[in-house]
C-alpha positions in Angstrom: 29.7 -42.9 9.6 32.3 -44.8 12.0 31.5 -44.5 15.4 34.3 -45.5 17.8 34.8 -45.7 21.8 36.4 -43.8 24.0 37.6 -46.0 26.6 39.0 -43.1 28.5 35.9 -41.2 28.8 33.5 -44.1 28.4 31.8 -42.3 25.6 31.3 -43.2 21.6 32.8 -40.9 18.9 32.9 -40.3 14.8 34.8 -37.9 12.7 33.5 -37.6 9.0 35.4 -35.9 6.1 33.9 -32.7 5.3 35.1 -29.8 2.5 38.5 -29.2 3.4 38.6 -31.2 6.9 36.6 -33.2 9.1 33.5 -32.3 11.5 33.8 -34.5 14.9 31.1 -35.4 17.5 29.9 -37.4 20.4 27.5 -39.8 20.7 25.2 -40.6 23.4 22.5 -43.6 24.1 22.1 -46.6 21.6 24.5 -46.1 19.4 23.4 -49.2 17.1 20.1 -47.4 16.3 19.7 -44.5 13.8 20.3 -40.5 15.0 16.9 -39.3 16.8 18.4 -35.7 17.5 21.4 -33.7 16.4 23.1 -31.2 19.2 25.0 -28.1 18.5 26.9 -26.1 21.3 27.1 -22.5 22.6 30.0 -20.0 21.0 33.4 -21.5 22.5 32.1 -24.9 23.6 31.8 -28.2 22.4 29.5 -31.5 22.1 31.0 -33.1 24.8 29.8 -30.1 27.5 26.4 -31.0 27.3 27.1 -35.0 28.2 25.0 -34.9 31.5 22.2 -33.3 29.8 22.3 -35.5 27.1 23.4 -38.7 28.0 20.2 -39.9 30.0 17.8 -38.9 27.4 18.2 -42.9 26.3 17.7 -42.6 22.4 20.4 -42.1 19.9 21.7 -38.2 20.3 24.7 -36.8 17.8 26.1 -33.7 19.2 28.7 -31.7 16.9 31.4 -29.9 17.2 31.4 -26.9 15.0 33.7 -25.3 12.7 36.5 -23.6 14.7 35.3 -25.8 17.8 36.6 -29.2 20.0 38.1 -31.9 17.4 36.0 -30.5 14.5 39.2 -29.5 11.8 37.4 -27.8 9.2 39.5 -24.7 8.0 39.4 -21.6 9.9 41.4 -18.8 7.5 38.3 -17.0 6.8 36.3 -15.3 10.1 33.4 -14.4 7.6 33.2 -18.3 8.1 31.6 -17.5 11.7 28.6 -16.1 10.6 26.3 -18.4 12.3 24.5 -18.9 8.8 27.8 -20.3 7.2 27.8 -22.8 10.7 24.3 -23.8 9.0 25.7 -24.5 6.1 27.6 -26.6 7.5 25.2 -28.4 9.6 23.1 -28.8 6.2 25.7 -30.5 4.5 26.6 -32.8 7.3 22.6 -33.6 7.4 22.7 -34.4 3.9 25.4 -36.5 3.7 25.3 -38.3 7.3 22.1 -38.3 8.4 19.6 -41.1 6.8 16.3 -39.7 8.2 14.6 -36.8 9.5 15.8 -35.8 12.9 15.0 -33.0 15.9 17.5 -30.5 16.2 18.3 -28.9 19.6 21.1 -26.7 20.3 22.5 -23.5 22.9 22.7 -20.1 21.8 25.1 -20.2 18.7 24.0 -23.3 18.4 20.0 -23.2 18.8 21.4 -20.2 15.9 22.8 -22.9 13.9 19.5 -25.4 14.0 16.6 -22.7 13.6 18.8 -21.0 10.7 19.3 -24.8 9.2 15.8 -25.3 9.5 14.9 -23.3 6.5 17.8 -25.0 4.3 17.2 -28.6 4.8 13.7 -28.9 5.6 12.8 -32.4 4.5 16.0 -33.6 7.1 14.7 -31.7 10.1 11.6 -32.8 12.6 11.3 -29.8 14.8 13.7 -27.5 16.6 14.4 -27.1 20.3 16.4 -23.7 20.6 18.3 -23.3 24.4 18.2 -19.1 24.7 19.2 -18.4 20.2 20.6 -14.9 20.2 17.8 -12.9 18.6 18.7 -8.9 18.3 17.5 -5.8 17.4 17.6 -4.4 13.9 19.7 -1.9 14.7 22.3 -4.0 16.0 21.8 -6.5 12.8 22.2 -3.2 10.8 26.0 -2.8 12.5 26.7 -6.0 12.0 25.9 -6.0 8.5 29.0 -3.9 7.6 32.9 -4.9 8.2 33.1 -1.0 9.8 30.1 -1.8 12.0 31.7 -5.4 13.4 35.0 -3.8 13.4 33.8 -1.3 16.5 31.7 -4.2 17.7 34.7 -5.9 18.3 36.7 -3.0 20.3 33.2 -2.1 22.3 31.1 -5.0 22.6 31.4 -6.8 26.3 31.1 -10.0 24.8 33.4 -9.9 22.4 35.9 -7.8 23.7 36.3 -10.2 26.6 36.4 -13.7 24.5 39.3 -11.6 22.3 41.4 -11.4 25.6 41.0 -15.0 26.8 43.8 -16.6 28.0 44.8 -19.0 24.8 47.5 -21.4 26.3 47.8 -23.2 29.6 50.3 -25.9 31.2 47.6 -28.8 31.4 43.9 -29.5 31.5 44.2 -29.6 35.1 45.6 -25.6 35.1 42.5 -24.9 32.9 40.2 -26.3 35.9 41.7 -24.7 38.6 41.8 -21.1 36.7 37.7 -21.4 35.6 36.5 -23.5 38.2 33.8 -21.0 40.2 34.8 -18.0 38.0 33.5 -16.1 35.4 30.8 -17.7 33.2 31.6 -20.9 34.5 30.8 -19.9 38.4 27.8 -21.9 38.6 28.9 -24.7 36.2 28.9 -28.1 37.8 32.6 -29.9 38.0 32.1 -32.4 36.0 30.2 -30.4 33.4 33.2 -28.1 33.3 35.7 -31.1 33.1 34.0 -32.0 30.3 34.2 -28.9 28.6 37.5 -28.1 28.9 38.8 -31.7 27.8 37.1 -31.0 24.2 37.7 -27.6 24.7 41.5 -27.7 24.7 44.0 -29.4 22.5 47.8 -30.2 23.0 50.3 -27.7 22.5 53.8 -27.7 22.4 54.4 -28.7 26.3 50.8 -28.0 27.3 47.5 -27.5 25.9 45.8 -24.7 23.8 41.8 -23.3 23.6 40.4 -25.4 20.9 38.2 -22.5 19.6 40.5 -19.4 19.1 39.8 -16.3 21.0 39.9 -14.9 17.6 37.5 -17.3 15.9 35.3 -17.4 19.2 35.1 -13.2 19.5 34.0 -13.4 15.8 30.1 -14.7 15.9 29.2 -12.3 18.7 29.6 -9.8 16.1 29.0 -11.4 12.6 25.4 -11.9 13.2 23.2 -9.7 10.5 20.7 -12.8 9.8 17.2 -12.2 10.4 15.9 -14.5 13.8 12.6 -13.4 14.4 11.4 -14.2 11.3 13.1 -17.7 11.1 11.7 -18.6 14.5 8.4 -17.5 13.0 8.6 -20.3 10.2 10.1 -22.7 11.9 8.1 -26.6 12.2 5.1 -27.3 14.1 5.5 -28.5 17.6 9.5 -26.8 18.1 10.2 -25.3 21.5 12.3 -21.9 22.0 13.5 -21.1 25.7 15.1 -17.9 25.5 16.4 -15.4 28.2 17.4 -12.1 28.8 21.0 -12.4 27.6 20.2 -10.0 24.7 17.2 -7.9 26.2 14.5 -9.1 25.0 11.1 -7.3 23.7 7.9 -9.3 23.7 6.9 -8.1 20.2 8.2 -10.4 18.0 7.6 -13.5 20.3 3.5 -12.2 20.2 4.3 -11.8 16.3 5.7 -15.2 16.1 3.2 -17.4 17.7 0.1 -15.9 16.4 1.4 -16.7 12.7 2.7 -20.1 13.8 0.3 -21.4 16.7 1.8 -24.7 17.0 5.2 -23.0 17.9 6.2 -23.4 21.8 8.3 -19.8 22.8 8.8 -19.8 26.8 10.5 -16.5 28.2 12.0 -16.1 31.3 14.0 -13.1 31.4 15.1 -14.3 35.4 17.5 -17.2 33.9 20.9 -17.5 33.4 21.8 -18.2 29.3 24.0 -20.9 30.7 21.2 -22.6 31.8 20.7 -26.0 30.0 23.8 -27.2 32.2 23.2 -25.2 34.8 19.5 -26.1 35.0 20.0 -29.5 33.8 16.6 -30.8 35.3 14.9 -28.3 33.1 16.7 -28.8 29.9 16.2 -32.7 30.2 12.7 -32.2 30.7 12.5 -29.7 27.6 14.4 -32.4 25.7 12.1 -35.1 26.7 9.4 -33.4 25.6 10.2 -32.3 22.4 11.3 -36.2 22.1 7.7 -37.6 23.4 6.5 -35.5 21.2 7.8 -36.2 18.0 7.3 -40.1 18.8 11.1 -40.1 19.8 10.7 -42.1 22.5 
């Protein structure tokens, strides 16, 4: 892949044709030496959010932008596309064709969706799998979601989605965008320059301002479109990977009891007291995690 640089925000970038468009991501560390992890955002975000978590890690670190998301252009006609298994799909393919060697995957709740799911499609590509709080529900829920009736009142009733639906869309300039998130909302406890960097990926120009990069359409979508089976993926997943997860979904100890007694080398840590915005929140704790997993897997 070509990797360019970003003079304006001192950062290295590569967009690679895909099916039907291109999948665009930021690069962070030695650029010169081969991918050690691949990074996939939260529903909404972008690569370029997680920069100050990423960027000291000092080895090679790819993270994406997914379909619908930042500069990534692949199409986004069909909202059956935001099933987080079809964003696996893609992140398969991309590993397949982009990626010479095995590499860790980390990624934030969509995202750490996107890795563990990936895990079980391209297993010879994949070392282990650090997941930032992966949205694991109920069956019941799953059951819901399974049917276009059962997302359809999701949509209306679910807090989560209902609100991403209503998001404001267009704004005058990146610097409007600031002002109207900074210290509100999900992004109350966001650090400046973490937000900055969010919303600079996160919006694209539009007629005589700028315009959300992910849809409020296409990012209400995944919150609902979620039937896949996580328990039982986190279960199988390699030896040695490392889930954080949090109360955002309530949470029952069950399956995480289930899961490490029939994988004992798998890592989960809960701590229902966090925010799910934590890995830039917490950024002293998701750097550690991500060293670790690194040291680990001779990464570093």
């Amino acid at each position: 892949m070509d990797i360019v640089y970003d003079r304006k925000l001192d950062i290295h970038r590569s967009k690679v044709a895909m099916l039907g468009g291109t999948m665009s991501g930021v690069h962070f560390g030695p650029i010169d030496a081969p991918v050690k992890m691949v990074f996939l955002h939260a529903n909404g975000f972008n690569g370029l959010t997680y920069r100050s978590i990423l960027a000291p890690l000092g080895v090679h670190v790819l993270a994406l932008d997914l379909r619908g998301h930042g500069r990534t252009t692949l199409p986004t006609d069909d909202l059956h596309l935001t099933s987080h298994t079809n964003y696996a799909k893609n992140l398969a393919a991309y590993l397949q064709a982009h990626i010479d060697g095995p590499v860790i995957l980390a990624g934030h709740s969509l995202g750490a969706n996107t890795a563990i799911i990936a895990a079980n499609m391209v297993p010879e590509k994949i070392i282990q799998i650090l997941a930032f709080d992966p949205i694991v529900l109920p069956m019941y829920v799953r059951l819901i979601m399974m049917s276009e009736t059962g997302r359809g009142i999701l949509l209306r009733n679910y807090p989560f989605a209902k609100n991403a639906g209503r998001r404001r869309e267009i704004f005058a300039s990146r610097e409007d965008a600031f002002k109207r998130y900074h210290e509100r909302g999900p992004f109350k406890h966001f650090p400046e320059e973490v937000l900055k960097d969010y919303i600079h990926d996160g919006f694209v120009e539009y007629a005589d301002g700028v315009r959300l990069a992910c849809r409020p359409k296409w990012e209400q979508y995944p919150y609902v479109h979620q039937g896949q089976n996580m328990k039982g993926r986190i279960a199988n997943l390699p030896a040695g990977s490392h889930i954080m997860i949090t109360d955002f979904v309530k949470q029952s100890q069950r399956w995480m009891v289930r899961a490490r007694r029939k994988n004992p080398n798998l890592r989960i840590d809960y701590h229902p007291e966090w925010d799910h915005f934590f890995p830039v929140t917490k950024p002293e704790i998701s750097v550690e995690a991500l060293r670790q997993i690194l040291v680990g897997s001779s990464g570093l």
